[in-house]
Each structure stands twice: as structure tokens, then as C-alpha cells.
N, C-alpha and C positions, 0 to 999 in steps of 0.2 A: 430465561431472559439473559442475554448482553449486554453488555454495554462496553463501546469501543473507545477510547479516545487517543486524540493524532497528536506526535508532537514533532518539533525537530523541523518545521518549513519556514521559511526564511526567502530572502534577497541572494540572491549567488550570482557569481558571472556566468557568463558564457564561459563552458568548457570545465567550470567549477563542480563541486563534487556536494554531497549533503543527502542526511540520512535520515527516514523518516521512521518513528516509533509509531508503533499503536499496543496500547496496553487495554487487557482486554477482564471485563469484570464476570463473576460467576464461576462456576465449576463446569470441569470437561473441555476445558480449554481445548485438550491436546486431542480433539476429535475432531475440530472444526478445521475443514479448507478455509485459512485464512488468503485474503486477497486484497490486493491493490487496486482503486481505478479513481480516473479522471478524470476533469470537466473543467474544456477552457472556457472564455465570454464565447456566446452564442454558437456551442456546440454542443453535443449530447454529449453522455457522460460514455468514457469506453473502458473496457479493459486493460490492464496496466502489471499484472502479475497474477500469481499464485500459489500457494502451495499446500500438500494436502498433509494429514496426519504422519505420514511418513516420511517427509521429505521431500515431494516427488514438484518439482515445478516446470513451472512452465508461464510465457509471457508475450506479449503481442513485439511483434516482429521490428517494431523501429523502436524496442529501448533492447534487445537480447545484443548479449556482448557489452552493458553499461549500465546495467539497474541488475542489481542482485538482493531477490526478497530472499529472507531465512526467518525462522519463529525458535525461540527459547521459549520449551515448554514449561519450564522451573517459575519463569518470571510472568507466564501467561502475556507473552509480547511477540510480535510479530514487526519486522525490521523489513526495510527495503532503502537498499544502498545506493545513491545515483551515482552516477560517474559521466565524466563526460558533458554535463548537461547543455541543451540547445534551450534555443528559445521557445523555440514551439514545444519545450516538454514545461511550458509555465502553465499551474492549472493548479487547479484547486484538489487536492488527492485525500481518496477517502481512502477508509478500511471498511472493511468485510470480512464476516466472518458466516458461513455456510454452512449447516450441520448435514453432512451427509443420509439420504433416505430420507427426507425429512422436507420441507417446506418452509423451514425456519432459515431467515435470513436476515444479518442485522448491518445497521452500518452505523459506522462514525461520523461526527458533523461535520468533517473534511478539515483541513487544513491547506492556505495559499503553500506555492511555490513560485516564488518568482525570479526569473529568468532575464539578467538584464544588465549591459553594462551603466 
């Protein structure tokens, strides 16, 4: 079992920057694809980052070049850097964490991000 929990969302402007934690409970951290995603009002929830036990990322195509996920396996945390931020990146962002070969998948209760002068 995991348990994820988000911090670090907030009020930012337009163009503003903000950095989101998820600190993650249990052992084996450092196996899990941990991930990013999001859910604005009256949209599905989508992909938003990734990254696997090795470092290996990857991210949906309108934050790359301005969201930079990383994980410190030491602290059992997984980071995702905004930059840039628009309005329509205002939503609500969870974590995830995905144990490879496996069917186990967990998330966070999400955390707002709001996007706004």
C-alpha cells in the first residue's frame, strides 16, 4: 500500500512559476513510475507527466519545455516544476504512483492549482 500526498499548489499569475511535491508513504518507492495528472471543472482528468524508476520521462505535449517532473529517491518524493504557467494549466493535480508488472495503482487527493491574475 501508498499513500501519496500533494503539496506546494497555490494562486500564481499568469506566466508565474510553482512547484508541486508529493511525498509518497511505504517501501520501494524507488520502483514506482511516479506521475502527474489533472482535472479542470467539467473535464476528464488527463496526463500531465511522468517518470520511471530510472529517470526516464516523459509528458503530454502542451506543458514539455515548462513542467519539469524529477523524484528524490532518498526523500520518497516526487517533484514537478511549473514554469511558464497559463490559465488553462489551472486544475486540480494529483500524483500517482504505478508499480510496474503489476495492477497496483495509487493516487493522491490532488491538490488545486490556480491560475489567475
Amino acid at each position: 500500500q501508498v499513500q501519496l500526498v500533494e503539496s506546494g499548489g497555490g494562486l500564481v499569475q499568469p506566466g508565474g512559476s510553482l512547484t508541486l511535491s508529493c511525498a509518497a508513504s511505504g517501501s520501494m518507492f524507488s520502483i514506482y513510475v511516479m506521475g502527474w495528472y489533472r482535472q479542470a471543472p467539467g473535464k476528464q482528468r488527463e496526463f500531465v507527466a511522468r517518470i520511471t524508476s530510472s529517470g526516464i520521462t516523459m509528458y503530454e505535449d502542451s506543458v514539455k519545455g515548462r513542467f519539469v517532473i524529477s523524484r528524490d529517491n532518498a526523500k520518497n518524493t516526487v517533484y514537478l516544476q511549473m514554469n511558464s504557467l497559463k490559465p488553462e494549466d489551472m486544475a486540480v493535480y494529483y500524483c500517482n504512483a504505478a508499480r510496474p508488472g503489476t495492477p497496483s495503482v495509487y493516487w493522491g487527493r490532488g491538490i488545486q492549482v490556480t491560475v489567475s491574475s
